[in-house]
N, C-alpha and C positions, 0 to 999 in steps of 0.2 A: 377824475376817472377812477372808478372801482380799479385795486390791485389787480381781481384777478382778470380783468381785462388787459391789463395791462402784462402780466405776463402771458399769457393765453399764448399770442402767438408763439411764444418761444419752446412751445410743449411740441410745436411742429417741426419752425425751423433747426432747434438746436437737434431734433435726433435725424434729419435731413445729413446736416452736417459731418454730426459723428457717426452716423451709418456709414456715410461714403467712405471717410478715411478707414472704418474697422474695416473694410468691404476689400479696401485695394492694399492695406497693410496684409491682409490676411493670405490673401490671394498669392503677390508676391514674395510672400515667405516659403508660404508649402505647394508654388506650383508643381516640381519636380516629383514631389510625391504622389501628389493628383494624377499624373502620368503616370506612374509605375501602378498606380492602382489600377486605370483604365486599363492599361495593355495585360495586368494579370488578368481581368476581366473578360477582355476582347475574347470573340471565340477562335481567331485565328493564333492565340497561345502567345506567350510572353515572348519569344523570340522575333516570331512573325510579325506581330505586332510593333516593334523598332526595340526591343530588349532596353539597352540603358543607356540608347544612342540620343538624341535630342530631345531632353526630359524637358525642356523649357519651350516645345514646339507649341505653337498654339498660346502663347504667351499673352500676345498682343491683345489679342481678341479678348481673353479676361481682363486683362487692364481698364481695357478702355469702358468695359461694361458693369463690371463690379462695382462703378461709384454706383450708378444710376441705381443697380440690384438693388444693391446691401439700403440704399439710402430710400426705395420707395417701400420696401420690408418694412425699415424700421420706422416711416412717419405711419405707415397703414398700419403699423403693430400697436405704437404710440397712440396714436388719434384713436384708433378702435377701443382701445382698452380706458382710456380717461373716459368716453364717449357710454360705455357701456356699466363700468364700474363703479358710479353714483348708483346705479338703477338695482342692484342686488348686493345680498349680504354679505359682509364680510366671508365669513368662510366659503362662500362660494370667489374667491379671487383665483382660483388653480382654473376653475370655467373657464372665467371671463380671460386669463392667458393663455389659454389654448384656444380659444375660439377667436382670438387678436390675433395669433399667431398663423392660425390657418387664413384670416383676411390675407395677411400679410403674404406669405407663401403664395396664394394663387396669384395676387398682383406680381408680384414679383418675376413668377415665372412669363410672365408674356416677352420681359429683355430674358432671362437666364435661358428659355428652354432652345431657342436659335443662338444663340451664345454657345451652348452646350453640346450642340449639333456641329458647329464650325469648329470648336476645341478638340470635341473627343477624333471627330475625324481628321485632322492635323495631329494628334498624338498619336495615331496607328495609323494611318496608310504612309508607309513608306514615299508612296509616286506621289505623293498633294505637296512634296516640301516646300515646291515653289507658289505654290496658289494663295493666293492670301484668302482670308476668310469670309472675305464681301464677293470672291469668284467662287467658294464653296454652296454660298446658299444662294446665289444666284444660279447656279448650276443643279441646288436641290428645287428650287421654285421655279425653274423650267421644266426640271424630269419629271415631277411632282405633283406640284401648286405647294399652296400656303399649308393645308391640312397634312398630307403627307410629309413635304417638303421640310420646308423651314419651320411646322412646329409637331414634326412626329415625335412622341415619345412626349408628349405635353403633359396626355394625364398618368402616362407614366410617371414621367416627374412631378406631377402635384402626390400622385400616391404615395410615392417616396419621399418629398418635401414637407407636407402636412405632416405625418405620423413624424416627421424627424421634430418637427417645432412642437408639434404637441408632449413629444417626452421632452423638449432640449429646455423649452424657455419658462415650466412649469419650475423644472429642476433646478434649473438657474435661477429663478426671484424664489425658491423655496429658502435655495441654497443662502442666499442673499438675506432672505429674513430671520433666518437661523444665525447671521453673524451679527445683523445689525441688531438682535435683541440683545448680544451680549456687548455691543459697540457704545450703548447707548444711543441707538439708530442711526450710527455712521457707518459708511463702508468705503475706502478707498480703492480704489482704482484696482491696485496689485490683489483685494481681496475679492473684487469679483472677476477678477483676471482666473483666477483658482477656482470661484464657484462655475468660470464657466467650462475651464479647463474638465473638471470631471463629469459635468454635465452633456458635454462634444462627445469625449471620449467615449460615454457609455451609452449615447443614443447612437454616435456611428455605429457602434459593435453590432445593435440588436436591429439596424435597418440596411443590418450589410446586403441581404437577399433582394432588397427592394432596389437598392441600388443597384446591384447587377442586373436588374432586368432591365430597366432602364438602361443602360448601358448596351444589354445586347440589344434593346429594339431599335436604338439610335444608331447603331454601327451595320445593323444586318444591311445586305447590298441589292436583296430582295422582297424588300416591307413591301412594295405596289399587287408585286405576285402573289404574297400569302396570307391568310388569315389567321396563321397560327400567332403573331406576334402581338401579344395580351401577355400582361403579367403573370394571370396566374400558368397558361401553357407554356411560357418560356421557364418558369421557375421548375413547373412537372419536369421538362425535358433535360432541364439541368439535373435535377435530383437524380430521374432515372438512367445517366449517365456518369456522373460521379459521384452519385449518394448526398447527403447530407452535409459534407464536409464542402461540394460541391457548390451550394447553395451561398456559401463565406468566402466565395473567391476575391482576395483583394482585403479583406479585412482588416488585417494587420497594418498594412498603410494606410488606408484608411481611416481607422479608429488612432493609430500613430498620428495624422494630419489634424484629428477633430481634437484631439486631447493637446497637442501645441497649436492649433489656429483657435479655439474656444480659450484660450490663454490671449494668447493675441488679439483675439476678435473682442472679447467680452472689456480685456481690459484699456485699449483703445475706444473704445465706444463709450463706456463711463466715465474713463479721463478726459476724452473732447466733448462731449454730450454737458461737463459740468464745465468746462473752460466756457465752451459757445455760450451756455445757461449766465455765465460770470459776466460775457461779455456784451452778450445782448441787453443784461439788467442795467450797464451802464449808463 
């Protein structure tokens, strides 16, 4: 059998694997910060929203879904990008990972964005504490249906998701090619832990506004009544309320969570991605 038949599969399975793990490592490190972002976020105001009472609420619900996320992300990102990057030149590889990364992203969001919907509403309403997350969206897909319901705020979040992958993961294999020229084309684990670590941090910063819209059209208690809830009019409404400053609500933890879970995430995902690689070539 040709070699590269013979590894072929594992270009799937091994980032399968090491997605999931960076997916649920990452998640339960900085859930508590994910909350304080959401509630600075929320438009019922940091207090109202449960202040710094039950930052781990809504817990579960990630857990259980971040393997599946992180793990169908990273075979769609993977498989896209081997698939695609025979076919153009080298200097065009910044493309071909942005355009893998938005496959990735939109699959992805079909588990995250009903995921996203049962988290963020278990980290602000106070009265949901005892509901679990499977009586949340069954409760939005009766008031609802599917479109409103369980996946409003969808293309909110691809809008917010794409732009984040297309700065995050160009910056990261940039980042990555820049050491591995001086490595002699190696890179361990803890050093793309670092490329991804600055690469989080500074795409969280600059898609803090898109994040918060998102955030308010998944929380509003009125989405079925109004047609104002679109990104670009929640974003106006925000600006012409608190100005500019406005627009960055949540930032700081935010951008804090992306700069230590891009550390976490990236370097978990390189160190199982090459163990699975190790173990499968057995």
């Amino acid at each position: 059998m040709d070699s590269r038949d013979k590894t072929k599969p594992n270009s799937y399975i091994a980032p399968l694997f090491a997605g999931a793990l960076a997916g649920i490592s990452v998640d339960l490190t900085l859930y508590p910060l994910d909350t304080l972002k959401t509630r600075l976020q929320s438009e019922k105001g940091f207090q109202n929203a449960g202040g710094f009472r039950g930052v781990y609420r809504g817990l579960a619900t990630v857990a259980a879904t971040s393997m599946p996320t992180t793990a169908l992300f990273f075979v769609s990102y993977e498989a896209t990008k081997n698939l695609v990057q025979p076919l153009v030149l080298p200097q065009y590889a910044p493309l071909v990972n942005m355009f893998s990364a938005s496959i990735g992203e939109v699959l992805a969001c079909l588990i995250r964005v009903p995921t996203e919907i049962a988290k963020q509403r278990k980290q602000t309403y106070v009265g949901m504490k005892k509901l679990s997350s499977i009586s949340i969206l069954m409760d939005a897909y009766k008031a609802e249906g599917l479109r409103n319901g369980l996946y409003r705020g969808f293309f909110s979040t691809v809008a917010r998701d794409i732009p984040f992958s297309l700065i995050e993961l160009p910056i990261w294999e940039l980042l990555k090619t820049m050491v591995k020229e001086r490595n002699n084309g190696e890179i361990s684990g803890l050093q793309s832990a670092f490329c991804g670590s600055v690469a989080g941090g500074f795409t969280a910063a600059v898609t803090t506004p898109l994040d918060l819209a998102k955030t308010r059209i998944m929380l509003a208690e009125d989405y079925a009544a109004t047609r104002k809830l679109r990104i670009r009019p929640v974003l106006t409404a925000i600006y012409l309320e608190s100005g500019f400053r406005g627009l960055f609500a949540g930032m700081v933890p935010r951008m804090t969570a992306f700069t230590i879970g891009g550390f976490v995430f990236f370097g978990v995902y390189e160190d199982s991605k090459k163990l699975f690689e190790k173990y499968l070539l057995r």
